[in-house]
N, C-alpha and C positions, 0 to 999 in steps of 0.2 A: 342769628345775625352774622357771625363768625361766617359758619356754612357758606350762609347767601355771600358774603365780600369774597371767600375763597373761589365761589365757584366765578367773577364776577373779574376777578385775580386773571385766572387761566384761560375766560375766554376772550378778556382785551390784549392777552398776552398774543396769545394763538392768533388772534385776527390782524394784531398789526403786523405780524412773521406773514402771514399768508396776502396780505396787501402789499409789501415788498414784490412776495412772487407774482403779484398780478401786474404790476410797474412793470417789471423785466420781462416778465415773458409777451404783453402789449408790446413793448419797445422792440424787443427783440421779431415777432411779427411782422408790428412795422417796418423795421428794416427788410426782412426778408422780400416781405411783399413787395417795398419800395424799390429798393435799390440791385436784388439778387433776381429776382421775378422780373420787372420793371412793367409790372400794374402801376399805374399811375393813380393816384389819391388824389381826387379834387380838392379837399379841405383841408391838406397837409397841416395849417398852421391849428386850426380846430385841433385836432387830434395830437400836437403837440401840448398845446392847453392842458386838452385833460389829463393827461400824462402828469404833467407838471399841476395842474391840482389836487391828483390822488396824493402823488410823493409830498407837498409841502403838507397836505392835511393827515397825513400818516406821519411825520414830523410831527407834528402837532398834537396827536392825539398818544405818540412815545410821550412826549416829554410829558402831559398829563398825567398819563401812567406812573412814568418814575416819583412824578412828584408824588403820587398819590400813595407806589409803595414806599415810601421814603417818612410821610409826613401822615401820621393819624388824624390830623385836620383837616385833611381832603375827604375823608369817610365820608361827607357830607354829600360827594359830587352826587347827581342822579347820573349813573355808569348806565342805566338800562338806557335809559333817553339817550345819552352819547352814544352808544355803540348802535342804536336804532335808527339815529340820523344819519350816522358815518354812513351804514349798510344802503339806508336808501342813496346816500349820495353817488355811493358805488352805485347803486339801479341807475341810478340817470345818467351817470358817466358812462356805462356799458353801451346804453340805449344811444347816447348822440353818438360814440363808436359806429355803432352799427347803421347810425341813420345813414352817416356821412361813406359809409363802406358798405353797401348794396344792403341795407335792412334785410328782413327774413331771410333776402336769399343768402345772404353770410352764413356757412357753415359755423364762425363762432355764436353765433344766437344761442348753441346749445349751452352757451357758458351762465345764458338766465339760471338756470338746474342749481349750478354752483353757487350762486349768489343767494338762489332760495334754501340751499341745503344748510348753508353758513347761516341764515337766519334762523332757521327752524332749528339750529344748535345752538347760537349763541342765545338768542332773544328768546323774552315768555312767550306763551301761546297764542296772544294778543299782537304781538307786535309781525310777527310771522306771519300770521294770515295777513295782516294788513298789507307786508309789503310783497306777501302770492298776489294780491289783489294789484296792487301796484303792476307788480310784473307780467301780469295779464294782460293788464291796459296798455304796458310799453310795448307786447311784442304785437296788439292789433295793431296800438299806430303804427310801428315798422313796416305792416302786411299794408295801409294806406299809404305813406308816405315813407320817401328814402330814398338819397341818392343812389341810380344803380350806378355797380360798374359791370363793366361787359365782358369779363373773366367770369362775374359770378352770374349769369343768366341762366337761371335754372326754368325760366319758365312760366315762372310765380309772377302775374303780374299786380298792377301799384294799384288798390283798390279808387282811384278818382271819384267812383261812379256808381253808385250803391247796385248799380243794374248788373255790374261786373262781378257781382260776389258769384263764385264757381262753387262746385261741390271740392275742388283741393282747396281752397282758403275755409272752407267752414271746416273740412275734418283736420286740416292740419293747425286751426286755433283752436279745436273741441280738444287734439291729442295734446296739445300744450297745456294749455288747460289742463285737462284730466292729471297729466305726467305730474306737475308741477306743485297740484292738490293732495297728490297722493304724496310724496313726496314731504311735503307740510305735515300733512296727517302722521305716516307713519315716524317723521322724525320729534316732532313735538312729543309724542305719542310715548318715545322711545326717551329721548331727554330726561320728560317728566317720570316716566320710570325708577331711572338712575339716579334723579334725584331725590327722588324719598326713599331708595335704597342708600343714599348714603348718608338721608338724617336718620332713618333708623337704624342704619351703625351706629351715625355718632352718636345716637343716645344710647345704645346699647353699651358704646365704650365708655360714656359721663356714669349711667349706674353700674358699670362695673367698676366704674374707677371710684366714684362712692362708695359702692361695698368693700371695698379691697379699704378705704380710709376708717371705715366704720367699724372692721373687723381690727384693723390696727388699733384703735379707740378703744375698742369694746376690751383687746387684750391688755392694752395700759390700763383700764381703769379695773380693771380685775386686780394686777400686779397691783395696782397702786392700793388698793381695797386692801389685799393683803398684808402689804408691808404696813400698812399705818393701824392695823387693826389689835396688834401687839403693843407700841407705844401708848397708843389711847387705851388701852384697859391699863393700862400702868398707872397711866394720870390719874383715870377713875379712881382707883385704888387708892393715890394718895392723897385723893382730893380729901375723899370718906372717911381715911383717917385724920386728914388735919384737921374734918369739921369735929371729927367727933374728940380729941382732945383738944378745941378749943373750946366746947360746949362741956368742958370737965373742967376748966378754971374759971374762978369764983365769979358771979354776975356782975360785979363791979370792977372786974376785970377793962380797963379802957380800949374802946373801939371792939371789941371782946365781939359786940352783934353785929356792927359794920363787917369785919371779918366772914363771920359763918355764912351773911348774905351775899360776899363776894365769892366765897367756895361754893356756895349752894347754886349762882349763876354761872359757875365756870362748872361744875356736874351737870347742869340743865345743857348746856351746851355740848359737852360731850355727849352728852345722849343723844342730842339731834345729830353729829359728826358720826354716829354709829349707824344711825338708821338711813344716812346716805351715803357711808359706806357699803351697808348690808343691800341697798337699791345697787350700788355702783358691784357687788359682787356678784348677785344674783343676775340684773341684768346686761351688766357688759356693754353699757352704753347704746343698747338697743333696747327695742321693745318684741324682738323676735321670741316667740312662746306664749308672751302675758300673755291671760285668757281676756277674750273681751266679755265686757260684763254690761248689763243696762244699769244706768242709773241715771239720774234725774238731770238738769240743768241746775239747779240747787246745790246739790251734792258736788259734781261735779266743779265747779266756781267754788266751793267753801274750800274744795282739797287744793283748788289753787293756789288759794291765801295760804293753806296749814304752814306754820311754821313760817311766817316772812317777820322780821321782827318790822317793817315798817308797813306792818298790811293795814296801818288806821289812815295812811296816806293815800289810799287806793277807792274810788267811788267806783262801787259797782250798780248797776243796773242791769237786773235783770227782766225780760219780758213777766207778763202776770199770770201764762200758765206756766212759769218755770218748774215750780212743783210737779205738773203731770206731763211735763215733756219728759219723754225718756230718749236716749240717746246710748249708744251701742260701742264704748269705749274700751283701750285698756287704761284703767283710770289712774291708775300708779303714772306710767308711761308717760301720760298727758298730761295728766295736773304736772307734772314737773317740767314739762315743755313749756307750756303757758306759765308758768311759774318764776322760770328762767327770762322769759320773755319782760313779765311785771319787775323781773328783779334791775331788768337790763332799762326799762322805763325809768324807776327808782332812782338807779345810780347817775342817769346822764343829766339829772338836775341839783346841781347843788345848792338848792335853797328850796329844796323839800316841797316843793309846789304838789296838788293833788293831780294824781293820774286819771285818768277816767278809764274806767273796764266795763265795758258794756257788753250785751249777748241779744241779736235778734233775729230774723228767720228772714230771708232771701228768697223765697221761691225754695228750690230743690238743697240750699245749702242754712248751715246754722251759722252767722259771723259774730266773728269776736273781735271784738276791738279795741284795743289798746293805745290809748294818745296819751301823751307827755308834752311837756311843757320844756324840755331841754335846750341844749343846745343844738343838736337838729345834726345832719348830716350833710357830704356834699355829695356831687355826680358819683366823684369817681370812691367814694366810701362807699355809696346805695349799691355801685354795680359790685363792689368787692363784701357785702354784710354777712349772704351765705358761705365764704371760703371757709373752711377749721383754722383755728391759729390766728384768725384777723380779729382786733378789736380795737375800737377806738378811746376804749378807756386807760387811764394810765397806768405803766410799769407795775406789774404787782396787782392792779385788782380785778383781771379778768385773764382766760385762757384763750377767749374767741370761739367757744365750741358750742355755746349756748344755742344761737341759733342754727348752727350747723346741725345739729342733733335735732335740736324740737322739727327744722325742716324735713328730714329723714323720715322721721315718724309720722308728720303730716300727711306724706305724700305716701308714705304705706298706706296712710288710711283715705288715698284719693282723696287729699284736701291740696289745699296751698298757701302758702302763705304770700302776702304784698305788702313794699312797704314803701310808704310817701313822708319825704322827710325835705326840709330843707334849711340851711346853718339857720339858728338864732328865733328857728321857727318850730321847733319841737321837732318829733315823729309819730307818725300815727300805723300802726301794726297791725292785720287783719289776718286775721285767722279764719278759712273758709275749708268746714268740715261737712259734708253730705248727710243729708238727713235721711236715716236709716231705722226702717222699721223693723228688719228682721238683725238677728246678731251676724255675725260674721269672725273672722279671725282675720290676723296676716301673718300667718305662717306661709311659707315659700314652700 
C-alpha cells in the first residue's frame, strides 16, 4: 500500500509539471501561428476554451494533490480514476485542437504518441489500452472530419464518403495504429517491470531491516540471559536454605508450613525463569539452528500450554485425528510463539473470560486459532500489532516483542499470521502453518 500511494505521489506530481508544459507551449503556438505567421484560426474563441479548461483543471487537480499530501484522509481518493479521466480529458482537448486546426493534416497530431506514452506510464495496464483505443478513434475521426486550414493542405483529404477511403488514409491509420500500440505495449511492459523491481527491493529492505532488529534482539536477549543467570542461582540458593532451616524449627512452630509453601512457590518459579533464560541463551530470540522435528498435533498444543499458570482458562479443540497428524516443527521455537500469543489472549481480559484455542485443516494449510473475549483493538493498533516495542498493555506488563518474534518464526516456516480485532469486541488470532509431509529446516 505504502509502494502503490508513492508510486501514485510521483506520477500526479509529474503530470501536473508536464500539463503546465502543455498550456504554454499550445498558447505559445497559438500565438505564433496567430499573430507571427498570420494563419488565420477560424475558431479562435474554441481553442481559447480549451486552453483555459486544461489550466483551471490542472488547478484543480494541484490543489487535490497538496491536500492529499498534506492530510492522510484523502488516502481514500481513487488517484488511478482521477489521473485516468484527467488524461482522457487531455485526449479530447488535443482532438477538438486539432479538429478546429486542419485535423490529420496538423503536423501536431504527432502529440497523440505523447499523450499515449504519459498513459502507458502513469496508468495500469487497463487504463492504457483503453484510452490507445480512444486515441484511435480520435485520430479516424480527424481523417473524416476537420476544419481545414489552407497552410496545412497536405493533400490528405476529409473522408465524407466511405468511397474516398485511398490507399494513404488506410496505411497512415494502420501506421498510427500500429505506432501507438506498440508504444502501449512496450511501455506498460516496461512500467510493470520496474514496478515489481521496486516491491522486490522493498521487501528485500523490510527483511533486511527485520534481520538487522532480530539480530539486535537475539544479542539483548543472550546479554540479558546472562546477566540475570548469576542473580537467580543466588536466589535459588537462598530460597533452599531458608526452606530447609525453616523445616528444622519445631512443627508447631506458627505459619512454620504456610512459609515453606511460599519458598517452595518462589523455587518452582525460579526454575521456570531458568529454563527461559537457558531458551532466551541458547536461542537468541530466534529459531535459526533448532532442528525441525515431527511431532504430532497433540504434542505440539500440550507444549503450548507447558507452564502458562492460567492454561485452565484456555479451551482447546482439537481435530480427532490430532493424534496421528504429524506436522514438521521446531517445537521449542513454536510452542513459545503460540504460547506468547495465548499469553497475550490471557492478559487483555481482565475478568478471566475462557479463550478458545482451536486447530483445523484448510486445504494446504494447518489453522490455529485463538479468540478472546478482551477489550479488542483499534485501526490504528491492528496496523501497528507486529512493530517490536509496541504494546497495548500497560506500563510494566509487556515488552511488545511477543508477537513480533512468534511473526518471524512464522514466516520462516512459510506461514502467516492474521489478526481481526475490534475495541470491546475481543480479538481473534490465526495462525496459518503449511502442511508438510516431509521434514525441512530454516537454516539460511
Amino acid at each position: 500500500m505504502r509502494t502503490q500511494s508513492n508510486r501514485l505521489l510521483i506520477n500526479a506530481s509529474w503530470l501536473i509539471k508536464l500539463r503546465w508544459v502543455a498550456v504554454i507551449g499550445q498558447f505559445v503556438s497559438v500565438w505564433i501561428t496567430w499573430l507571427l505567421l498570420g494563419i488565420e484560426l477560424p475558431v479562435i474563441a474554441v481553442i481559447v476554451f480549451i486552453l483555459w479548461l486544461t489550466a483551471c483543471s490542472n488547478l484543480i487537480l494541484k490543489y487535490w494533490f497538496e491536500r492529499w499530501q498534506r492530510f492522510s484522509v484523502q488516502d481514500h481518493l481513487p488517484w488511478d480514476l482521477i489521473l485516468g479521466l484527467v488524461l482522457v480529458m487531455d485526449m479530447l482537448s488535443l482532438t477538438t485542437l486539432l479538429y478546429v486546426t486542419g485535423g490529420s493534416n496538423n503536423p501536431f497530431a504527432l502529440f497523440f504518441f505523447v499523450n499515449v506514452s504519459l498513459c502507458a506510464l502513469v496508468l495500469n495496464r487497463r487504463w492504457a489500452w483503453a484510452i490507445n483505443g480512444l486515441t484511435v478513434f480520435c485520430y479516424a475521426g480527424l481523417m473524416i472530419s476537420h476544419i481545414d486550414l489552407e497552410p496545412l493542405s497536405f493533400g490528405l483529404s476529409k473522408l465524407q464518403d466511405p468511397t474516398q477511403i485511398s490507399l494513404q488514409h488506410v496505411g497512415l491509420l494502420l501506421a498510427f495504429t500500429t505506432c501507438s500500440s506498440v508504444i502501449v505495449y512496450f511501455m506498460t511492459r516496461l512500467t510493470d517491470e520496474v514496478r515489481e523491481n521496486q516491491l522486490r527491493v522493498r521487501r528485500a529492505e523490510m527483511q533486511q531491516a527485520r534481520a538487522e532488529k532480530i539480530e539486535a534482539l537475539g544479542t539483548l536477549a543472550a546479554g540479558t540471559a546472562h546477566e540475570l543467570a548469576t542473580p537467580l542461582s543466588t536466589i535459588a540458593i537462598v530460597a533452599k536454605e531458608v526452606e530447609q532451616a525453616i523445616k528444622q524449627l519445631p512443627l508447631d512452630t506458627p505459619g512454620s508450613v504456610e512459609i515453606v509453601d511460599d519458598v517452595q512457590l518462589i523455587r518452582s518459579q525460579l526454575e521456570r525463569c531458568r529454563n527461559i533464560i537457558d531458551r532466551m541463551a541458547s536461542h537468541a530470540g530466534e529459531t535459526i539452528g533448532e532442528s525441525i522435528e515431527p511431532v504430532s498435533l497433540v504434542q505440539l498444543a500440550e507444549a503450548c500450554l507447558d507452564g502458562m499458570i492460567q492454561s485452565d482458562l484456555i479451551e482447546l479443540n482439537l481435530p480427532e485425528d490430532a493424534e496421528q497428524s504429524i506436522v514438521h516443527v521446531p517445537l521449542d521455537g513454536l510452542s513459545q510463539a503460540i504460547r506468547g500469543l495465548l499469553q497475550n489472549a490471557l492478559d487483555s481480559d481482565p475478568s478471566h473470560r475462557p479463550v478458545k484455542f482451536s486447530v483445523s485443516r484448510e486445504s494446504m494449510f494447518w489453522r490455529w486459532r485463538i479468540q478472546d473475549q478482551g477489550s479488542g483493538m483499534t485501526l490504528e493498533q491492528l496496523a501497528r500489532v507486529s512493530e517490536p516495542f509496541f504494546t497495548t498493555k500497560a506500563p510494566g506488563k509487556g515488552m511488545g516483542l511477543g508477537v513480533f518474534l512468534a511473526q518471524n518464526l512464522i514466516q520462516r516456516l512459510d506461514g502467516r499470521i492474521e489478526f481481526e480485532s475490534q475495541p470491546q469486541q475481543g480479538t481473534c488470532v490465526t495462525v496459518w502453518l503449511p502442511v508438510s509431509s516431509d521434514p525441512t529446516t530454516t537454516d539460511d
